[in-house]
FIZALUM-889806 format. One record per atom (N, C-alpha, C): residue in one letter; x negated, y negated, z negated. Coordinates in steps of 0.1 Angstrom, whole numbers, plus 2048, in hexadecimal, padded with zeros to 3 digits. Atoms other than C-alpha are relative to their C-alpha. Layout:
AXYZ...
***
This chain:
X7F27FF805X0E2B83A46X8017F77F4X80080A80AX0EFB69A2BX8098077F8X8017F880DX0EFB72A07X8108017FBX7F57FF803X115B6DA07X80680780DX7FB7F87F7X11BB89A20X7F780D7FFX8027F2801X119BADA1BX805809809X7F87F87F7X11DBC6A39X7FD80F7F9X7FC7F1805X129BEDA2FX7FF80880BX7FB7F37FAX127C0DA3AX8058097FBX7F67F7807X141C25A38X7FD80A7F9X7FF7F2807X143C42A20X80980780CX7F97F47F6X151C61A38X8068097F9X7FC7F5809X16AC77A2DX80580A809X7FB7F37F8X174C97A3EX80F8067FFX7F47FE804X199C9EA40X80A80C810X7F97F47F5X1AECBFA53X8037FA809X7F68047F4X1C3CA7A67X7F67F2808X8098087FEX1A4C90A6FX7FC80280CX8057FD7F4X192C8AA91X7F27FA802X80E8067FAX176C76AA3X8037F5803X80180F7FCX188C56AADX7F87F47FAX807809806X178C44A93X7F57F6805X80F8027F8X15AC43AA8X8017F3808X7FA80F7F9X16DC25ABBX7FC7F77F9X80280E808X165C11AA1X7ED7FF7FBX80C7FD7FCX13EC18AABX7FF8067ECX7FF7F880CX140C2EA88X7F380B805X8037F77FAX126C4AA8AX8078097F7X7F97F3806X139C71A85X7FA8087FCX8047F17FFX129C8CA79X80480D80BX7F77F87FFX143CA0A85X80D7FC809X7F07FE7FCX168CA4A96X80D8007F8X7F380680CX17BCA2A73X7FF7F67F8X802809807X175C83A68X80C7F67FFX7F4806802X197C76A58X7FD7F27FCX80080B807X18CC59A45X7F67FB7FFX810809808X16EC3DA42X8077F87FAX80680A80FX16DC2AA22X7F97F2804X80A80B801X163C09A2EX8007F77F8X80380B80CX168BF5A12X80380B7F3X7FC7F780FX165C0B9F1X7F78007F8X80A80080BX157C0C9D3X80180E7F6X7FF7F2807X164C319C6X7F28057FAX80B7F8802X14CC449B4X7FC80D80BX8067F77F5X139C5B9CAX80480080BX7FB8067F1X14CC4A9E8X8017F5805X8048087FAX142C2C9EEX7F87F6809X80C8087F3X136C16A0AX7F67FC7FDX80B805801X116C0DA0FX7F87EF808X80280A7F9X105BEDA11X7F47FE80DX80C8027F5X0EDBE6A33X7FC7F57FFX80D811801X0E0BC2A2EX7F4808800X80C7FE807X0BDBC3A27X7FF7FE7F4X805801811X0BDBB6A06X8088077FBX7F97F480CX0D2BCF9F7X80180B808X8027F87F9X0CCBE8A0FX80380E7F8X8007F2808X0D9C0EA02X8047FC7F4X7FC802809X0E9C009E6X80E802805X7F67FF7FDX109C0A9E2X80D7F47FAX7F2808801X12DBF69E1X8027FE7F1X7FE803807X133C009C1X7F57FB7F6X80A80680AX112BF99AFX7FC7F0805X7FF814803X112BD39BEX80A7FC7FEX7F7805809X134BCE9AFX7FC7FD7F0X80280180FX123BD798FX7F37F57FAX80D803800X107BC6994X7FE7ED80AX80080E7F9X10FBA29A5X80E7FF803X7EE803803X131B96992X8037F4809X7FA8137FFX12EB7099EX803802814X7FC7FB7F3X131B819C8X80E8037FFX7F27FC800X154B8E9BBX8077F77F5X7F7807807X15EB6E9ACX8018037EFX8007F980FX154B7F988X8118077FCX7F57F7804X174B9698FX8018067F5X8027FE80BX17DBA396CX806810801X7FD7F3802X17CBCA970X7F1807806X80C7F5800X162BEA96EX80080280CX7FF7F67F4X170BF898EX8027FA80DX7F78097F9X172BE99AFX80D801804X7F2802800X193BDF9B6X80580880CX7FD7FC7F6X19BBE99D8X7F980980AX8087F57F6X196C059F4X80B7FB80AX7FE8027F3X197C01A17X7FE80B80AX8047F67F7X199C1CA30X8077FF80FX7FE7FA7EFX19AC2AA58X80880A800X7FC7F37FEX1AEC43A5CX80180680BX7FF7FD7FAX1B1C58A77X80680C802X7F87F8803X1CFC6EA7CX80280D80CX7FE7F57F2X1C9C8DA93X80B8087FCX7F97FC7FFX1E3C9BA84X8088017F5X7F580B805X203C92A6CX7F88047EDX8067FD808X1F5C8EA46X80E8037F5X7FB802808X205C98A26X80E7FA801X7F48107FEX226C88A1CX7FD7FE7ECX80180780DX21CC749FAX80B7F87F9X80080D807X223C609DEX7F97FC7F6X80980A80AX20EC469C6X80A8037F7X7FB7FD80CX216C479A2X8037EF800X7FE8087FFX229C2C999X7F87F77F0X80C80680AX21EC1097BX80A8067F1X7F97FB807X23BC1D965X7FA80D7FEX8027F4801X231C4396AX7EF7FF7FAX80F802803X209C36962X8037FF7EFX7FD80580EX219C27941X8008097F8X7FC7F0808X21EC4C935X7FA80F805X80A7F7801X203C5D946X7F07F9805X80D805804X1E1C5493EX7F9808810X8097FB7F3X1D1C6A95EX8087FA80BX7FF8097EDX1E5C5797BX8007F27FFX8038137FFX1DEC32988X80B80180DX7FA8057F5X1F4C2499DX7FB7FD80AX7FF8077F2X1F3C1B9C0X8077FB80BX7F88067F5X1FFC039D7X7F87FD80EX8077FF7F3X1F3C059FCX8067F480AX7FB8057F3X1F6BF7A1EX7FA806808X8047FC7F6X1F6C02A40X8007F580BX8048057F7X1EBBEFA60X7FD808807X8047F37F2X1EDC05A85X7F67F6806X8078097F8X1CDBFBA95X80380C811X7FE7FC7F3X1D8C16AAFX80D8077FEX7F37F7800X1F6C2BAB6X80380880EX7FD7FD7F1X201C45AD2X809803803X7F0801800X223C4AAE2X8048077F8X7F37F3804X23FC57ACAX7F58017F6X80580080CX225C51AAEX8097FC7F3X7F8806810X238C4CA89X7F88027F7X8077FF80FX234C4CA65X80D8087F7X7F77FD808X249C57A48X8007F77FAX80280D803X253C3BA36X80D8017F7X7F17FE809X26DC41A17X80680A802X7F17F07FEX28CC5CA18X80D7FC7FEX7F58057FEX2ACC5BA1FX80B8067EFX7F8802810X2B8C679F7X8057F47F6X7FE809808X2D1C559E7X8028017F1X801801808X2D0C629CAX7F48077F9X80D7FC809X2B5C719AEX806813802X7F87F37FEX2CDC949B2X7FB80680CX7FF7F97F4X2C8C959D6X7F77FF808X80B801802X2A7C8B9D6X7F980F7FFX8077F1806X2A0CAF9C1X802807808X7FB7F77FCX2B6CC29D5X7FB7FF813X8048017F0X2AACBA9F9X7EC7FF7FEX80E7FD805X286CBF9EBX7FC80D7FFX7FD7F4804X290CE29DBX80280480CX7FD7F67F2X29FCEC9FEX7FA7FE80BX8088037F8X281CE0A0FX8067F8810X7FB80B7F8X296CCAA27X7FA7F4805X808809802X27CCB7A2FX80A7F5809X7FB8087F1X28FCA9A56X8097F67FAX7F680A802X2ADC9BA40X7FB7F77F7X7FE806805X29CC8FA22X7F37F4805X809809804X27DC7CA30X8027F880FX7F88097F9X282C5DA45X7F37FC80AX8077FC7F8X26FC5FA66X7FE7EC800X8008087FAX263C3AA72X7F67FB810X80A8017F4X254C32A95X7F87F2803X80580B803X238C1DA99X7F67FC80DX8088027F3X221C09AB0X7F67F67FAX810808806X1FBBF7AADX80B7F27FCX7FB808805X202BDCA99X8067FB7F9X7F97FF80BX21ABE4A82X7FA8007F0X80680180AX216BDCA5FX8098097F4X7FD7F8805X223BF3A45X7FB7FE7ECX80280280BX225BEAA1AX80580F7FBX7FD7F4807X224C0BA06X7FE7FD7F0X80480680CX229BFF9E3X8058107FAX8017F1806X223C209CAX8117FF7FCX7F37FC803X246C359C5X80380080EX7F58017F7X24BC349EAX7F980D804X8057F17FAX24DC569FDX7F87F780EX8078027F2X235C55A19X7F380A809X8087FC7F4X21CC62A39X7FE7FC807X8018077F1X20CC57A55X7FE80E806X8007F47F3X20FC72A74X7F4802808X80A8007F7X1FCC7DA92X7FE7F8808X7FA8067F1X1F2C66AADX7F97EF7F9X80080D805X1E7C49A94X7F27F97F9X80E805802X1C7C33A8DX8067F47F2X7F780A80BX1D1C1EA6EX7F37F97F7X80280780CX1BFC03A55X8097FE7F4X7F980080BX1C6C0BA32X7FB7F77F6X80580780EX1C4BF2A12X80C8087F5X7F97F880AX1CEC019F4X7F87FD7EFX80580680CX1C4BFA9CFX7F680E801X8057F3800X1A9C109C7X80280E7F6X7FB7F480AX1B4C349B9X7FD80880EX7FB7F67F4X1B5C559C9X8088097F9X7F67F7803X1D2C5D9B5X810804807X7F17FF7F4X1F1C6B9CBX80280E7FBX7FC7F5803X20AC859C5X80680680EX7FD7F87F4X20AC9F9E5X812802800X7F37FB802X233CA69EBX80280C80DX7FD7F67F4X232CBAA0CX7F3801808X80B8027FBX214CC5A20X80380780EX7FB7FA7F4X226CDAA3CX7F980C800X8047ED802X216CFEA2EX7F07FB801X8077FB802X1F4CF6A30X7F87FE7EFX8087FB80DX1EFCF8A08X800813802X7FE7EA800X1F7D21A0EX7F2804808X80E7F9801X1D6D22A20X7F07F77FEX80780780AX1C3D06A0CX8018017F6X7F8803810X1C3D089E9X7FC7F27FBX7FB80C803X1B9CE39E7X8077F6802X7F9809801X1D1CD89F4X8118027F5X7F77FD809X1E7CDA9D6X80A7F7801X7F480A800X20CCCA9D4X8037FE7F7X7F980780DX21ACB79B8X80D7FA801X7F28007FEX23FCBB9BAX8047F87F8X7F980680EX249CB0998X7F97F7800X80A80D803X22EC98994X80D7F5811X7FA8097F6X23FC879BAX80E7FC7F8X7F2804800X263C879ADX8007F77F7X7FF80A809X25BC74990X7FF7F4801X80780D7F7X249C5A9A6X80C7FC809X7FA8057F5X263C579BEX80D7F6801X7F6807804X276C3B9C0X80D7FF80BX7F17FB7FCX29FC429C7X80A7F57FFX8057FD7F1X2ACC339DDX7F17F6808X8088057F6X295C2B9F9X8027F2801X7FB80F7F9X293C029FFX7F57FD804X80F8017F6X278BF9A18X7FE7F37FCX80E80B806X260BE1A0AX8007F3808X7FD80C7FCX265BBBA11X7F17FC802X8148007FAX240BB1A26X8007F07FBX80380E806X23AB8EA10X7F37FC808X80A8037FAX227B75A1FX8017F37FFX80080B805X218B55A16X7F87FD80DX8058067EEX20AB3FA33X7F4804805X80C7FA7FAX1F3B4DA47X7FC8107FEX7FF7F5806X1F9B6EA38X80780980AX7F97F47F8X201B90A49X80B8057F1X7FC7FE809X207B9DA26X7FD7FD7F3X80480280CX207B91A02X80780A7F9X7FC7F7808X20BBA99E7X7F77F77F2X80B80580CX1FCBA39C2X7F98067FDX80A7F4801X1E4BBE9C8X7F37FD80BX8098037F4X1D5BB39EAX8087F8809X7F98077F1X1DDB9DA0AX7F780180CX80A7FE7F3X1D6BA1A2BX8007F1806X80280B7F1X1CDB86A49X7FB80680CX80B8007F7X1C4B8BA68X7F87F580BX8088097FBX1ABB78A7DX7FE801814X7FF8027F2X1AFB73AA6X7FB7F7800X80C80A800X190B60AADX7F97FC80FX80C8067F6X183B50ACCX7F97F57FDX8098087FDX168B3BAD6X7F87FD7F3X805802810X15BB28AB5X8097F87F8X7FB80280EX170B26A92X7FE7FD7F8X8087FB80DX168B1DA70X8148037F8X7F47FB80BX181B32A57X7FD7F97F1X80380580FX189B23A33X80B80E7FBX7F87FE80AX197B39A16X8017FD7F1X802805809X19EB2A9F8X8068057F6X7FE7FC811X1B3B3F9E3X7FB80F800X8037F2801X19EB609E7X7F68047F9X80E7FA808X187B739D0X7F37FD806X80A7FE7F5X173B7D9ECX80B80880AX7FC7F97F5X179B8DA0EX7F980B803X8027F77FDX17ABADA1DX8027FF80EX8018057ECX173BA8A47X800810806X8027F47F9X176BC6A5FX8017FD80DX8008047F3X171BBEA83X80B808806X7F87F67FEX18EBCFA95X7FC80280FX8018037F2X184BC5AB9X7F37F87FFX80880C802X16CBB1AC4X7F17FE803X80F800803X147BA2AC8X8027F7800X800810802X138B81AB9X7F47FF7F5X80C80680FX12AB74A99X80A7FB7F7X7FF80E80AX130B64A76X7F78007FDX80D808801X11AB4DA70X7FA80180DX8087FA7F5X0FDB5BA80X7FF80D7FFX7FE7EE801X100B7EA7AX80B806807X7F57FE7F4X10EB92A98X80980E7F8X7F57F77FDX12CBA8A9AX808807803X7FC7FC7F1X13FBBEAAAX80A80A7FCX7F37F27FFX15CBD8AAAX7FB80D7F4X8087F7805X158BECA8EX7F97F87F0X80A806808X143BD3A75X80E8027F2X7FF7FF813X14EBD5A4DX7FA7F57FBX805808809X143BB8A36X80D7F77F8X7F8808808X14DBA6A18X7FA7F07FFX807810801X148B7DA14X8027FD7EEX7FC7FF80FX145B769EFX7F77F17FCX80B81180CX12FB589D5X80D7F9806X7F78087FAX14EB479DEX7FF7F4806X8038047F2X144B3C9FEX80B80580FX7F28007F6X166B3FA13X8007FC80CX8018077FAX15CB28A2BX7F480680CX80F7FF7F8X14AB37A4BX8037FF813X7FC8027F5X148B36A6FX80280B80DX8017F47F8X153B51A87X7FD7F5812X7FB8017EFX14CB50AB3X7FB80C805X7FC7F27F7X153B69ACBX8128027FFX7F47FA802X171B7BAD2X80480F7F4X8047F380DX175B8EAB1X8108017FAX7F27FC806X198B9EAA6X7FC8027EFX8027FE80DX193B9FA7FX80A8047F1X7F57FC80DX1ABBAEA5EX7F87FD7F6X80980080DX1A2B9EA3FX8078037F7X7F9803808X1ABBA3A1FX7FE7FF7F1X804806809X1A9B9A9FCX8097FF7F4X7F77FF80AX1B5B979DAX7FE7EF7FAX7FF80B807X1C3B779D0X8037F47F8X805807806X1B5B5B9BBX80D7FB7F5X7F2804808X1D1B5B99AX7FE7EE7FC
***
């Protein structure tokens, strides 16, 4: 494996509305509730792990800390971004991220701006995606009278869909849904509705007041920017994806480094094989490599000011 490629394995997280599909993505399960792998993370006590050989059992976030000139000598303690699987056996939460205003004036929340990517979907699958309040009044009041049907804004979706959640927006993904998330790294979010099961969880606690403050009135769905070759640019992260036959070489020249996830697929970069499922970062800013096979790919990246 070459010294400017690092393959991961996920952190596992256990979640009520979680399943086993993951396993599709040759994942191993413990279990049958397995909501979420962590394939690119550097969280404390949730972070991916590296499998190379030479860094073998080291984790994500201790070679951030520990080999700056791989991340471009990024200038921050924490790594920057999280990447996850989700797997939606059944409808999650309805959230919101704190926004950078509401951070300005409280010291315990970080902001977050996300994204979604359906790598699957099944009929009559949706999301929640904003609300229909037009004002900050009617916002409270269709909150207070638990209204959830009028005030929150159903949308239907299908593999392939791409989906910008910049913090302040109301949101959920449903049942029925396999999704790639990027999202800055936090796991700060304010719960607004859980559909009763905080009454026989007590962690799942809701943060009413904390959401209304976050929520931004009215609803305007998120313009998907995009510079050439781009799925999505944001100033937080951008996606690409990669549809690869035979033999390629890829250039990127304004990226930190890369974040690769095979979505489909068998092959190689370089010479190191591949396959449905694979995780790795390309970093020494070395951009320049060669994929062959038929390999569906989502990359993405924070980039180069």
């Amino acid at each position: 494996m070459f010294h400017n490629i690092i393959f991961l394995k996920p952190y596992l997280s256990e979640r009520p509305w979680g399943g086993d599909r993951l396993k599709d993505f040759n994942i191993d399960l413990p279990n049958d509730k397995i909501g979420e792998a962590w394939i690119v993370s550097g969280m404390k006590d949730k972070s991916s792990i590296i499998i190379n050989e030479e860094h073998n059992g080291m984790t994500l976030r201790e070679f951030f800390e520990t080999h700056k000139l791989f991340f471009d000598n990024y200038r921050s303690n924490e790594y920057p971004l999280l990447v996850k699987l989700l797997d939606c056996n059944q409808d999650l939460s309805v959230q919101v991220h704190p926004t950078e205003e509401y951070t300005n004036q409280h010291r315990d929340a970080v902001t977050k701006n996300e994204a979604w990517y359906i790598l699957d979907a099944k009929p009559n699958a949706s999301i929640i995606y904003g609300h229909h309040a037009k004002t900050q009044e009617e916002l409270v009041k269709l909150i207070k009278a638990n209204d959830w049907s009028k005030l929150l804004n159903v949308v239907p979706v299908k593999p392939f869909d791409l989906f910008y959640v910049p913090s302040g927006t109301v949101h959920a993904l449903k049942s029925g849904l396999l999704i790639y998330e990027i999202q800055q790294a936090s796991d700060c979010t304010y719960r607004l509705y859980d559909y009763g099961r905080e009454k026989t969880d007590p962690s799942r606690t809701l943060h009413v007041t904390e959401a209304i403050e976050n929520i931004a009135v009215p609803f305007v769905t998120p313009t998907l920017n995009k510079n050439k070759g781009e799925l999505l640019s944001t100033p937080f992260f951008s996606i690409n994806l990669i549809n690869n036959t035979s033999k390629h070489t890829y250039t990127y020249t304004n990226a930190r480094w890369l974040q690769c996830f095979v979505m489909d697929g068998k092959g190689y970069i370089n010479n190191s094989p591949i396959s449905k499922g694979s995780t790795f970062l390309i970093g020494n800013g070395d951009y320049q490599f060669e994929l062959s096979g038929n390999l569906n790919i989502i990359v993405s990246y924070i980039v180069k000011s």
